[in-house]
C-alpha positions as CSV (number, residue, x, y, z in Angstrom):
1,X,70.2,113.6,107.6
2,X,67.1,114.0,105.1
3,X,63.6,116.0,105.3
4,X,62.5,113.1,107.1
5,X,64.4,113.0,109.5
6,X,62.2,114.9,112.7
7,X,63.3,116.9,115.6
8,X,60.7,114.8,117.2
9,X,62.6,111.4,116.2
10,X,66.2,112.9,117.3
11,X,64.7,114.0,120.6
12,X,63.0,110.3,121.0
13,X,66.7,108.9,120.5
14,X,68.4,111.1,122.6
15,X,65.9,110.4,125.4
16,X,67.1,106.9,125.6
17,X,70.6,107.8,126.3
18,X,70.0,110.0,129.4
19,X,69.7,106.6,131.4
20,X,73.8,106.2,130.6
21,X,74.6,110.1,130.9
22,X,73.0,110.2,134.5
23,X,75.3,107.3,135.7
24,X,77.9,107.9,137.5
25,X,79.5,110.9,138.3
26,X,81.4,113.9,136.2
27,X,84.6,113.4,137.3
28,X,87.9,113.6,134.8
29,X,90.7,111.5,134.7
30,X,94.1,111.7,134.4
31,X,93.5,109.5,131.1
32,X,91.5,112.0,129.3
33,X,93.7,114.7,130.0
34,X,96.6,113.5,127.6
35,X,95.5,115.7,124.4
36,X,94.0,118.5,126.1
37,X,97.2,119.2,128.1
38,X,99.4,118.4,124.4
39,X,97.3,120.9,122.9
40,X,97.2,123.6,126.0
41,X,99.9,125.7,125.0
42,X,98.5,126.0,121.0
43,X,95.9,129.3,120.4
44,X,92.2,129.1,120.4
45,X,90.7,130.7,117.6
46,X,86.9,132.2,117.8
47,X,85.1,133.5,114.2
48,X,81.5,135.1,115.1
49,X,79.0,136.9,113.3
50,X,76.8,136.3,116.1
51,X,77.8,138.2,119.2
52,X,75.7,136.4,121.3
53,X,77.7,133.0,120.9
54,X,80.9,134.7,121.1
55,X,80.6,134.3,125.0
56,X,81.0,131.1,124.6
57,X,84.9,130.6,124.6
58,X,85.1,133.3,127.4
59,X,86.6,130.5,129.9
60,X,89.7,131.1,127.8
61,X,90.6,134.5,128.3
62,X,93.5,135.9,126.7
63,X,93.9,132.5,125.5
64,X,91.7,132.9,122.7
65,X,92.0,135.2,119.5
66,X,88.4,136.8,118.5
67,X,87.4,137.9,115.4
68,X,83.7,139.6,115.1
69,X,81.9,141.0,113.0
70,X,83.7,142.0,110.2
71,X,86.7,140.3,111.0
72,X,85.2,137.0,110.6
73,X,86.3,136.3,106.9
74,X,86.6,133.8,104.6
75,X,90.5,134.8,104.0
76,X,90.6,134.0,107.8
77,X,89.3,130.8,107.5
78,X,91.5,130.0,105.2
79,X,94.8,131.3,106.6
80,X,94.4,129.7,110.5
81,X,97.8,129.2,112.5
82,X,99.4,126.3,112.3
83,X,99.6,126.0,116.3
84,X,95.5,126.0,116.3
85,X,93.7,124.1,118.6
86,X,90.4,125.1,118.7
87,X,88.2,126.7,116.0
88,X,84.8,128.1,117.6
89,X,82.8,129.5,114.5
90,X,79.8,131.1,116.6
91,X,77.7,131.9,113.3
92,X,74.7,131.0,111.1
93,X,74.8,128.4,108.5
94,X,73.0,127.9,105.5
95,X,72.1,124.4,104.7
96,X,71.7,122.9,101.3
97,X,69.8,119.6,101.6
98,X,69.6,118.8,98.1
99,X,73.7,119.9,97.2
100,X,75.3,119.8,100.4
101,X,78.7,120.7,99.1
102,X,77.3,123.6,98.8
103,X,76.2,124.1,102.2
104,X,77.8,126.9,104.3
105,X,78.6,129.0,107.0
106,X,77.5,132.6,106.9
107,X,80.9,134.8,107.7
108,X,81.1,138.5,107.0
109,X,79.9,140.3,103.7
110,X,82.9,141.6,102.1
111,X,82.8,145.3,101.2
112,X,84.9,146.4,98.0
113,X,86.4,144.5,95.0
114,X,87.2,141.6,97.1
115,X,85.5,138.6,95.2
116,X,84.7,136.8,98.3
117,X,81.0,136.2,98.9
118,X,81.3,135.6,102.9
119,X,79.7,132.3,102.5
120,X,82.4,129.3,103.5
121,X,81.0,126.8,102.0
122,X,81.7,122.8,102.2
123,X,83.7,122.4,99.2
124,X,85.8,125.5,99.6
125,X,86.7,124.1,103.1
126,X,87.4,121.0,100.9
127,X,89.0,122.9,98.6
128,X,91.3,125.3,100.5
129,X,91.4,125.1,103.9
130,X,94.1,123.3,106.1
131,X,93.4,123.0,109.7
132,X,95.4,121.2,112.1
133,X,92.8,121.2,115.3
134,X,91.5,119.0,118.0
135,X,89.0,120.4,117.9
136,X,86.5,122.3,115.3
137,X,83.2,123.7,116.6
138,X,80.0,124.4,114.4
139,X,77.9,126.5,117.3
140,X,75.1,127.3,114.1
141,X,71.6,125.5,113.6
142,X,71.5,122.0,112.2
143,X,75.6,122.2,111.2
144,X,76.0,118.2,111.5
145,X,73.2,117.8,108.8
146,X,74.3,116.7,105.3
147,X,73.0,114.5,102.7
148,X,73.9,110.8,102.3
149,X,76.0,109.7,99.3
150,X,77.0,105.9,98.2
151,X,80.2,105.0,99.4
152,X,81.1,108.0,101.6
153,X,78.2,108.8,104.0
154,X,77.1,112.0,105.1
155,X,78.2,114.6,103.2
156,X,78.1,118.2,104.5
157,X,80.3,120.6,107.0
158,X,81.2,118.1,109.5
159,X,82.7,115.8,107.0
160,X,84.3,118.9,105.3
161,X,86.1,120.1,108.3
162,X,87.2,116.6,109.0
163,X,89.0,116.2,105.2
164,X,90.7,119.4,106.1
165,X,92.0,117.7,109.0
166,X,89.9,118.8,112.7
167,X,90.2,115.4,114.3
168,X,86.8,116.4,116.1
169,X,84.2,118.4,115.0
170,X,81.4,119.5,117.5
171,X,78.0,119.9,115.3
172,X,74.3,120.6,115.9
173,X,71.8,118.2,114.9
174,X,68.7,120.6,114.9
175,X,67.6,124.3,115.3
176,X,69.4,125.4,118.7
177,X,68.2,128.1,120.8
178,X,71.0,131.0,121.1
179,X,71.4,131.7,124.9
180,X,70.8,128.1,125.9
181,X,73.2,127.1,123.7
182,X,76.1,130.1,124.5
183,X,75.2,128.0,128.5
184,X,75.9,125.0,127.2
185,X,79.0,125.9,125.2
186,X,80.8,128.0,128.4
187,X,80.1,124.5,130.5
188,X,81.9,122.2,128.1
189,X,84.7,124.8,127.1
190,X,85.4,124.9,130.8
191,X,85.0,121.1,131.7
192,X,88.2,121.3,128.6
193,X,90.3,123.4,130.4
194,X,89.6,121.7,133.6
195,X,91.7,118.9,131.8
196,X,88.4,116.5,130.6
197,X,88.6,114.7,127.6
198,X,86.3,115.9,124.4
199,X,83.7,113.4,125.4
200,X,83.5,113.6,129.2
201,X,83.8,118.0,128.7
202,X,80.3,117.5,126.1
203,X,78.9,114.7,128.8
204,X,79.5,117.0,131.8
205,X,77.6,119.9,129.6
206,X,74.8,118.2,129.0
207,X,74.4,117.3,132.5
208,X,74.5,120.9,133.7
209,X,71.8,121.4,131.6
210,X,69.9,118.0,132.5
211,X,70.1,118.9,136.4
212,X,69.7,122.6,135.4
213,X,68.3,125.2,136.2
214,X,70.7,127.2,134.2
215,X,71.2,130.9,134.9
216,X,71.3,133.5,131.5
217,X,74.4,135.3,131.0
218,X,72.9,136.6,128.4
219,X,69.2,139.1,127.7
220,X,67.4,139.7,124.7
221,X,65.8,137.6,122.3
222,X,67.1,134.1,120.4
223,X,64.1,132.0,120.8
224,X,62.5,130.0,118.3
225,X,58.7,130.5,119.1
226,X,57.9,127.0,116.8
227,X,59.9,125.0,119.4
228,X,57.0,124.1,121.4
229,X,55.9,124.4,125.2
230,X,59.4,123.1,126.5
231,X,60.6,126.5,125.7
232,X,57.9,128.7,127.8
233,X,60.4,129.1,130.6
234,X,62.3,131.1,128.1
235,X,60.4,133.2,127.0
236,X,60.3,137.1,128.8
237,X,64.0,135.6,130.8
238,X,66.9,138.3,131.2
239,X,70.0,137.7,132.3
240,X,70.2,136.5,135.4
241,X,67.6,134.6,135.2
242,X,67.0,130.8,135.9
243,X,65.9,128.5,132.9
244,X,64.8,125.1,133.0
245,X,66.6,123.7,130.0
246,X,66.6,120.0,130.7
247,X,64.4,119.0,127.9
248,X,66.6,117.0,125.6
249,X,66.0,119.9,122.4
250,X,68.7,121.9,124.4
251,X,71.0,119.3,125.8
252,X,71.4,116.7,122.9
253,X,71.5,118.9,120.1
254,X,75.6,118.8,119.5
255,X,77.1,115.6,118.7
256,X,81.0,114.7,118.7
257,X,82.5,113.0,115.4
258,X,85.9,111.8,114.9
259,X,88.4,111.6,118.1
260,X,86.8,111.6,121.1
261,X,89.7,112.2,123.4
């Protein structure tokens, strides 16, 4: 995606798929089930800077292995299990239109002589990590962005995380909002475990969020005051609290690529 490309545009596209998402009802079958249930027994791994986002995976349980805060290192990254299933990297990225190789995601600041720089960035994940996932989520603003290059595409995180061998990567197209989006995140992690495939679980999400209103597990702030008016339910809401977040900037921001099942 360039500069040109608008939320505005993205938000025009979107609107004409909520025709197909509406029809028909949320309901699994047992032939999406097949990978999730191959990949039940393998561990769920969360890296978050954020705390806010690292709700998001709390359908799992014990299931999943967190690491905050300071635990959330590059060394990490680069040293997953080899029974992984699920990376959830609930953090912030920093984009770099012009170089996207060099685009990254913000993990912890190293303290001492280590000669990490707690950016991650797309050709390091090229470079050095190995990840055998279904599944690889980017939670942070605009993480499916990239820049196109003749004969491979869109370059960025997404495709970097693919090389290193996620068969899906779940990516944001645009700035997110942070509660909205920890909502949407606990809806499709669940519609996973429930035994949906990776399509029908993100489908079912946006749904939730379509027919809404959504209630706030979460207080505090997170909202981007240049949205626009679609957000003024938003702001002043606590936990608890219902939100209207059926306007497509909340519910078509993440996009599936790679396997869908």
């Amino acid at each position: 995606m360039t500069r040109k490309t608008t939320v505005a545009t993205l938000i025009t596209i979107s609107m004409l798929t909520l025709a197909i998402l509406l029809s028909g009802s949320c309901g699994g079958n047992g032939d999406n089930r097949a990978t999730v249930q191959k990949s039940s027994a393998r561990s769920v791994i969360i890296l978050a800077i954020d705390g806010l986002r690292a709700d998001a995976l709390g359908c799992y349980g014990g299931a999943a292995t967190t690491w905050l805060g300071s635990q959330a290192t590059e060394t990490r990254t680069r040293q997953l299990p080899r029974d992984t299933s699920i990376v959830h990297f609930a953090a912030h990225v920093v984009i770099a239109e012009s170089s996207p190789l060099d685009s990254a995601i913000a993990l912890s600041t190293p303290t001492g002589d280590e000669i990490e720089n707690g950016l991650l960035q797309a050709w390091e994940v090229l470079e050095s990590v190995r990840v055998d996932a279904e599944l690889v989520t980017l939670s942070g603003c605009q993480t499916a962005t990239g820049a196109p290059i003749a004969g491979e595409g869109l370059i960025g995180l997404t495709r970097a995380f693919q090389y290193a061998g996620a068969r899906s990567v779940l990516a944001s197209l645009w700035r997110v909002e942070d509660r909205t989006t920890a909502e949407f995140m606990r809806r499709f992690y669940s519609r996973l475990r429930e035994g949906r495939s990776k399509d029908a679980a993100l489908r079912c999400a946006q749904l939730d969020l379509i027919q809404g209103p959504i209630t706030l597990s979460e207080g505090g702030g997170g909202v981007l005051s240049s949205i626009g008016t679609w957000v003024r339910g938003l702001f002043g809401a606590d936990k608890g609290d219902p939100v209207d977040a059926s306007h497509p900037f909340f519910w078509a921001a993440f996009k599936l690529e790679g396997d869908w099942k």
